[in-house]
N, C-alpha and C positions, 0 to 999 in steps of 0.2 A: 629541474630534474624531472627524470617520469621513469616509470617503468622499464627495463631492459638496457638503460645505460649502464657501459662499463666505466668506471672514474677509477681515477687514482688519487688518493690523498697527496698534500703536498709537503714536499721533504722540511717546508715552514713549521713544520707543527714539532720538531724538536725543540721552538724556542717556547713554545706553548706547554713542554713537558710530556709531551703526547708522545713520545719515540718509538709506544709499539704500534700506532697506526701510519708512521712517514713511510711513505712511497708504498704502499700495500694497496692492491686494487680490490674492486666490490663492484657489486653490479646492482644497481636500483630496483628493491621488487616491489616497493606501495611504497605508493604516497599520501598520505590522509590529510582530506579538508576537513575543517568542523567549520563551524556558524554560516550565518545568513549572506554574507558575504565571502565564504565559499576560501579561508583565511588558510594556507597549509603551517599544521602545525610539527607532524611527526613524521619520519621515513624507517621503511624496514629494508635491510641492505643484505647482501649476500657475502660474506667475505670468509676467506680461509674455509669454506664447504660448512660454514654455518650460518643461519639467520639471525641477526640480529636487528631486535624490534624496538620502536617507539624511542629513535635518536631524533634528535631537532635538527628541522629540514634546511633550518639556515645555515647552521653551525653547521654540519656535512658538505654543502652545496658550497660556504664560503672557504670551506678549508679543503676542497679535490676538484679536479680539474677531469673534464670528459675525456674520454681515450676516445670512445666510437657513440655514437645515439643509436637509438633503436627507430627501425624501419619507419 
């Protein structure tokens, strides 16, 4: 993931409990490495005209699927 991707969560994550983020899009605005080996640990997303900060980059990335990438 990186910055200015729009994603869409996938409608999978009712089974996960998750039903207020199935199928609701977001757009990628940071992505934070920490350590020496440069490791992504957190993402902050845009969704519903709010920012939301310091979700885990895998658990976002493994659960939405890209609509469009950024330039």
């Amino acid at each position: 993931m990186k910055p200015g991707e729009l994603r869409r969560f996938r409608d999978s994550l009712i089974a996960l409990g998750v039903t207020h983020l199935e199928g609701s899009t977001f757009m990628v605005l940071k992505v934070d490495m920490a350590g020496r080996n440069r490791v992504t640990h957190t993402v902050d997303i845009l969704r519903d005209g709010k920012r939301v900060e310091s979700w885990g980059y895998h658990w976002v990335k493994d659960s939405s699927e890209v609509i469009s990438e950024a330039g």
